[in-house]
C-alpha positions in Angstrom: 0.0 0.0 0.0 1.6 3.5 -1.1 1.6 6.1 1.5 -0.8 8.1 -0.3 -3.4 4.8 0.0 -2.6 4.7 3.8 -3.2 8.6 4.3 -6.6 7.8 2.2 -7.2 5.1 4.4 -7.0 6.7 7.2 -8.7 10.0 6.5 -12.3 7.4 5.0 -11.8 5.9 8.8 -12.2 9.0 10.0 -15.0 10.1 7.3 -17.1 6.8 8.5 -16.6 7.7 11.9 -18.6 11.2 11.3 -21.1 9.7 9.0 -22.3 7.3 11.3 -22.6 10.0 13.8 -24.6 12.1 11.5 -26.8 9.3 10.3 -27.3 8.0 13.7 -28.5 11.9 15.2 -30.5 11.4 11.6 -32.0 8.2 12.9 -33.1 9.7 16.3 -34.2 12.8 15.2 -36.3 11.1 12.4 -38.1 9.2 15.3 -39.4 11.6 17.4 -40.3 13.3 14.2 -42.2 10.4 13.4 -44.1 10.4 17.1 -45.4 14.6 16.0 -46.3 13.5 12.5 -48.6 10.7 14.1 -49.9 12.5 16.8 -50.9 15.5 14.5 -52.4 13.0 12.1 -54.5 11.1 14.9 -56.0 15.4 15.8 -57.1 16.0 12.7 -58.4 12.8 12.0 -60.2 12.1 15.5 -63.8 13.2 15.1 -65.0 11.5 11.4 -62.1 11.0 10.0 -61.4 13.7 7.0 -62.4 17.2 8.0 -65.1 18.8 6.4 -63.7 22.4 6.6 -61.7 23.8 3.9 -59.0 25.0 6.7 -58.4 21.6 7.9 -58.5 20.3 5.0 -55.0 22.0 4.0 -53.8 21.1 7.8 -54.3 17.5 6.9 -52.9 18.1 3.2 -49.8 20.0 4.6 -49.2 17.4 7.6 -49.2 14.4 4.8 -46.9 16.8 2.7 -44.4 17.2 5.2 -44.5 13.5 6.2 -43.8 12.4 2.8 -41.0 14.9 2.1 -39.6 14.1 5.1 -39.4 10.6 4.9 -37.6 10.9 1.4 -35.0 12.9 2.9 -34.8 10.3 5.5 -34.7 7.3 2.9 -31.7 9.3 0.9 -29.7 9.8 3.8 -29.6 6.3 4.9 -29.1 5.3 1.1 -25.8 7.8 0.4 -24.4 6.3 3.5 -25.1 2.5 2.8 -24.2 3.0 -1.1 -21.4 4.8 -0.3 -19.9 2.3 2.6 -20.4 -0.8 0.0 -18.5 0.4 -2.9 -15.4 2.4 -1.3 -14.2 -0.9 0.5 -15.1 -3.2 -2.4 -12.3 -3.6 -4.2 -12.1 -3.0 -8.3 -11.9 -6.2 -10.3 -8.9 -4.7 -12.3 -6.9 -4.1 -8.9 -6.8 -0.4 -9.2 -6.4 0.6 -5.4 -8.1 2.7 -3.0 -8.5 6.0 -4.8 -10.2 4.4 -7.6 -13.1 2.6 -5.4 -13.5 5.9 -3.6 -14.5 7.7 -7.1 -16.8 4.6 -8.0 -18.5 4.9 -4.6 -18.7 8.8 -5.7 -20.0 7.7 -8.4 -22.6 5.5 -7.0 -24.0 7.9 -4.6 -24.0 10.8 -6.4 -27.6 10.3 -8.1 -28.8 10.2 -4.4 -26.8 13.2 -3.6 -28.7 15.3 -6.2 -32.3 14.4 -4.4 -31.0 15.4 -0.8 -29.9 18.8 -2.2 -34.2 19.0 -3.2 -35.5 17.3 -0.4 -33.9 19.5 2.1 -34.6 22.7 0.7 -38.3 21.4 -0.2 -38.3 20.9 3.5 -36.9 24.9 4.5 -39.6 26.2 2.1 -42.6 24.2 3.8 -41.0 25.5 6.8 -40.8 29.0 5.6 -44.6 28.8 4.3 -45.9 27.9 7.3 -44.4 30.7 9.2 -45.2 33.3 6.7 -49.1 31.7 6.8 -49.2 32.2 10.1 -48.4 35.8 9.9 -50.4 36.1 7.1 -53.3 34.8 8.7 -53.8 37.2 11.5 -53.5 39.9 8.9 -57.1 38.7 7.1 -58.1 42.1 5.7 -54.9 43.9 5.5 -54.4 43.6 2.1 -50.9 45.2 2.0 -49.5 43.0 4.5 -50.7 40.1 3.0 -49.7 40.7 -0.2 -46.2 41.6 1.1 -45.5 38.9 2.8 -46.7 36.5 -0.2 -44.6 38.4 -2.2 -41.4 38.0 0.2 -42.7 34.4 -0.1 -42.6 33.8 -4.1 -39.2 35.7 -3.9 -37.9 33.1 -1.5 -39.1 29.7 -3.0 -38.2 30.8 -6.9 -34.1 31.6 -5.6 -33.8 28.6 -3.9 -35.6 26.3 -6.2 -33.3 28.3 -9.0 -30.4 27.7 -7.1 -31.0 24.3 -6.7 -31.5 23.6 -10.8 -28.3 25.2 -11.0 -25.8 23.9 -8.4 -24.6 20.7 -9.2 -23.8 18.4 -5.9 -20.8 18.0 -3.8 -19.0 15.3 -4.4 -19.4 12.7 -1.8 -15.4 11.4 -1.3 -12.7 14.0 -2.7 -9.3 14.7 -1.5 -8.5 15.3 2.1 -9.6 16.8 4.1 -12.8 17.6 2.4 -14.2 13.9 2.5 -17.0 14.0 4.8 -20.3 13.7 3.3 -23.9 14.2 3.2 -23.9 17.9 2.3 -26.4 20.3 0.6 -23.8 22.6 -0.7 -22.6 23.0 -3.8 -20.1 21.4 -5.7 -18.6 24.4 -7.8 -15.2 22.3 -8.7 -16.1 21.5 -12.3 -17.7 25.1 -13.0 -16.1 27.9 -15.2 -14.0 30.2 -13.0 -15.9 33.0 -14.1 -19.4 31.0 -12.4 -18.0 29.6 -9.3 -17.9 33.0 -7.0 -21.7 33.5 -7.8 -22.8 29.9 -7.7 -21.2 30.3 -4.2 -22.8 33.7 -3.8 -26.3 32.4 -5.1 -25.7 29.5 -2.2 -25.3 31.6 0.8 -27.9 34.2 -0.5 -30.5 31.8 -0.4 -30.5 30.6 3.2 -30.4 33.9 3.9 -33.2 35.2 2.2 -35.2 31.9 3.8 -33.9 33.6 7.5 -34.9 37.3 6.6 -38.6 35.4 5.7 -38.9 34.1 9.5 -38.2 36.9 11.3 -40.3 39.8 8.6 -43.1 36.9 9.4 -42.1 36.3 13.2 -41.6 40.7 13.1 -45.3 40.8 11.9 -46.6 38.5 14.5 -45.1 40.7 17.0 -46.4 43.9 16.0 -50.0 42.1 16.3 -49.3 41.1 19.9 -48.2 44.3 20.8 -51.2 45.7 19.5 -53.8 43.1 20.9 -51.8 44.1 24.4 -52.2 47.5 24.1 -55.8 46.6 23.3 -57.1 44.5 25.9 -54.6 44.9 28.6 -57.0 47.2 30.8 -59.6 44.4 31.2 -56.9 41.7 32.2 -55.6 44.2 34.8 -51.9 43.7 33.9 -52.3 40.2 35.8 -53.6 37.5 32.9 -53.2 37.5 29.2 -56.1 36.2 27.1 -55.9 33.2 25.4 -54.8 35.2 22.3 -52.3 37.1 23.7 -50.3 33.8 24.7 -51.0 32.0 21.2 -49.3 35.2 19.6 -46.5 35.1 22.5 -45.6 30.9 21.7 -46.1 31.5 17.7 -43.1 35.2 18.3 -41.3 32.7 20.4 -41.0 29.6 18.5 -40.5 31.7 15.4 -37.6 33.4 17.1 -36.1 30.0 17.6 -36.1 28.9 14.4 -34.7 32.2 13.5 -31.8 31.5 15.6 -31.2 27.7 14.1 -31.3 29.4 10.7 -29.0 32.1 11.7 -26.2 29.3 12.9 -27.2 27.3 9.8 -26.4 30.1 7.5 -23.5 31.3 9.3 -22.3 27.9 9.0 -22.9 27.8 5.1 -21.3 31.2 4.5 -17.7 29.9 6.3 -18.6 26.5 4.2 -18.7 28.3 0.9 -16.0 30.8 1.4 -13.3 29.8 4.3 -11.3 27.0 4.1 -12.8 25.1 7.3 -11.0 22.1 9.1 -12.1 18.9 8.5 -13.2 19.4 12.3 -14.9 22.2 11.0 -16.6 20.9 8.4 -17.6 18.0 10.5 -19.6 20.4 12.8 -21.3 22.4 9.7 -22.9 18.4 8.7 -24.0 17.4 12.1 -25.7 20.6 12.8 -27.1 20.6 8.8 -28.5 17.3 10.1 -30.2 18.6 13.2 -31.8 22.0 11.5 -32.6 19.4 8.5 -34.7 17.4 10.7 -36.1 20.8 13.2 -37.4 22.4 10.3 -40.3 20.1 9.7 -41.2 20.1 12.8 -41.9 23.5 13.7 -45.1 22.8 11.0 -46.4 20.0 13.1 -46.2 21.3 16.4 -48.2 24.4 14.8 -50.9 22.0 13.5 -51.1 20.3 16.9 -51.5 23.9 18.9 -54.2 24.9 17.0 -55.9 21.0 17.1 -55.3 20.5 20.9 -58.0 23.6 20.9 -55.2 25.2 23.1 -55.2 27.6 20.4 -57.7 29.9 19.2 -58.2 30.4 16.1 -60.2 33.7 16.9 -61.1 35.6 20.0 -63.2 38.9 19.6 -63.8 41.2 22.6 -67.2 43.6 22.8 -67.6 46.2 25.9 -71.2 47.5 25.8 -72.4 50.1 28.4 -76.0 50.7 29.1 -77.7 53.4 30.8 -80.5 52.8 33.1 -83.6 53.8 31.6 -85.5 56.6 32.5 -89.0 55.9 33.0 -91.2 59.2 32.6 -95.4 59.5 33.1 -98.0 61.6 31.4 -101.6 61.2 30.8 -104.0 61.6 27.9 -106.3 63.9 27.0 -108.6 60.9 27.9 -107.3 60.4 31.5 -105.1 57.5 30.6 -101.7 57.3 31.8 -98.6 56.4 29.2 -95.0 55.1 30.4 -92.2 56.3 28.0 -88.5 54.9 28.4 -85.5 56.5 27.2 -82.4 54.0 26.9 -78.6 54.9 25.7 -76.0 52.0 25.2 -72.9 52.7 23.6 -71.4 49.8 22.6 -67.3 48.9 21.7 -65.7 46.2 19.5 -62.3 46.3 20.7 -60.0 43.8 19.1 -60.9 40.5 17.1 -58.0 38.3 15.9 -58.2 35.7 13.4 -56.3 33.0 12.2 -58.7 31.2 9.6 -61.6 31.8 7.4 -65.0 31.6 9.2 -67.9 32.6 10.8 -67.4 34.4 14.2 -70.1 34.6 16.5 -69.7 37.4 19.0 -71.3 37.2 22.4 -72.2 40.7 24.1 -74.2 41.6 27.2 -76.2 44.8 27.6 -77.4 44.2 31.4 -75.2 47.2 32.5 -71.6 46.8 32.2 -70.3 43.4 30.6 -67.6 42.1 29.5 -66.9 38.9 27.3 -65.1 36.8 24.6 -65.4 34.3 21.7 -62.6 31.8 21.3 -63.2 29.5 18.5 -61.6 26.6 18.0 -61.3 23.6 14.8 -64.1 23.4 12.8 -66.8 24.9 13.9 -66.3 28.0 15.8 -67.4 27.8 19.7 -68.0 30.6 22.2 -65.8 31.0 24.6 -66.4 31.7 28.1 -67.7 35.2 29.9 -65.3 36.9 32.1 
């Protein structure tokens, strides 16, 4: 064995050392996944099986969406790994050594390379959608927000899915110390000169464009909590926040999360693309690609499960109405009768309603005095909630 075979060798020991890693945290984070994708399934499937509403209808369609992509990039990772194990220790018929099996398990694997690079980034943009629907949804009637944030949404989806019909795949095994595997990024090695700083460029811009798209959508959210607080803050005496108020507060804070993963992901990327990172280095970039690979579809699910749990509302309207008490006045006919006239005021208040879906709302109000109450409506049909 030459000594370049032996420093081979030894740096594919090292390579399967990481991959098993990464495929095992794969494994395991595919699993629990797994447990959410059943559990939101068995919600929206409880009462009579497939929901009659049109907005559960897309929960169910988007939960079965996610499961499936999911699973694909699942299937590919454990296939690069397996694929790529059996051919670079299977030696060549015509005895030609180390370095050539490692460019026929390239070889091999690359095919299944080239569907991880979509199934990934088909996974971000489901992720990205459902944030951005969120924030969309509390916006019903805004027109300009809405159509802002779709916007920031088409802009998002067409670079990455651009980028991806452009950038080739990385190969799988190359020189050291660049052999670890499993990677999104691209492969700009065989590219023109002229093409590889923007291919690279293109690469980075897109996961950040997919983080500016969380936090405009996690940014919106937020503006519509501090709003509904301003709003109803006075009839919760500082103590309680409404049921609303603490949906808004979990959708700003789980959105801020995933903002953070996205920021270490593309951070991570950028160094990937345009440093020259240790093969330690690397290393770290994969496993935590893995992890945010397998978050991502997750933050959909445990959406869908809020809102089916009915710990969520999907609306909540508050009315204050204020009623005089009548006055009562006496006067009598020219014929001796007596008449009773009564003079009311009211002067009713909507003050806030927050929506999240299409429906009917049915707002409950009291006029005995001064009342106080609130709607919270929850899956398909749209329930009052309870007087306060």
């Amino acid at each position: 064995m030459t000594p370049e075979e032996t420093a081979l060798l030894a740096s594919i020991g090292v390579t399967e050392y990481w991959n098993i890693a990464q495929l095992a945290l794969i494994c395991s984070m595919y699993g629990f996944y797994l447990l959410l994708a059943f559990i939101a399934l068995a919600l929206l499937l409880r009462k009579s099986g497939i929901p009659s509403s049109r907005p559960h209808q897309y929960l169910l369609g988007l939960t079965i969406l996610i499961l499936g992509l999911n699973t694909w990039a699942y299937i590919i990772s454990v296939a690069i790994e397996l694929v790529r194990t059996k051919y670079v220790f299977t030696p060549l018929s015509n005895g030609a050594g180390l370095g050539a099996q490692a460019d026929v398990a390239n070889a091999k694997a690359l095919p299944w390379s080239r569907m991880s690079i979509w199934a990934s980034n088909l996974n971000l943009l489901v992720g990205d959608a459902t944030v951005i629907w969120r924030a969309w949804a509390i916006y019903t009637g805004n027109r300009i927000a809405q159509w802002f944030l779709v916007i920031l949404m088409v802009l998002n989806g067409g670079e990455s899915i651009g980028l991806r019909l452009s950038c080739p795949a990385r190969s799988l095994v190359g020189p050291l110390p660049t052999m670890l595997i499993i990677t999104s990024a691209c492969d700009v090695a065989n590219l023109p000169e002229s093409l590889q700083t923007a291919v690279l460029a293109i690469s980075a811009t897109s996961i950040w464009t997919s983080l500016v798209a969380n936090l405009v959508a996690t940014l919106f959210i937020g503006a519509k909590l501090l709003e509904h607080h301003k709003t109803v803050k006075a009839l919760y005496n500082g103590k309680h926040r409404s049921q609303v108020e603490r949906l808004l507060l979990l959708l700003v804070e789980s959105g801020t999360v995933l903002g953070v993963l996205q920021l270490l992901y593309a951070i991570f990327l950028t160094l990937e693309d345009f440093a020259n990172p240790t093969e330690n280095e690397t290393a770290a970039y994969l496993i935590f690609n893995s992890l945010f690979s397998e978050l991502v579809p997750m933050y959909p699910l445990a959406v869908i499960i809020l809102v089916n749990l009915e710990r969520a509302p999907l609306a909540e309207s508050f009315h204050l109405t204020f009623s005089a008490t009548p006055n009562v006045a006496e006067s009598t006919s020219p014929h001796g009768d007596k008449i009773t006239r009564s003079i009311g005021f009211a002067l009713p208040s909507h003050l806030s309603t927050i929506r999240f879906v299409e429906g009917e709302v049915r707002d409950v109000s009291t006029t005995a005095g001064s009342s106080f109450a609130s709607d919270h409506v929850a899956q398909d049909n749209l329930e009052a909630g309870k007087s306060q």
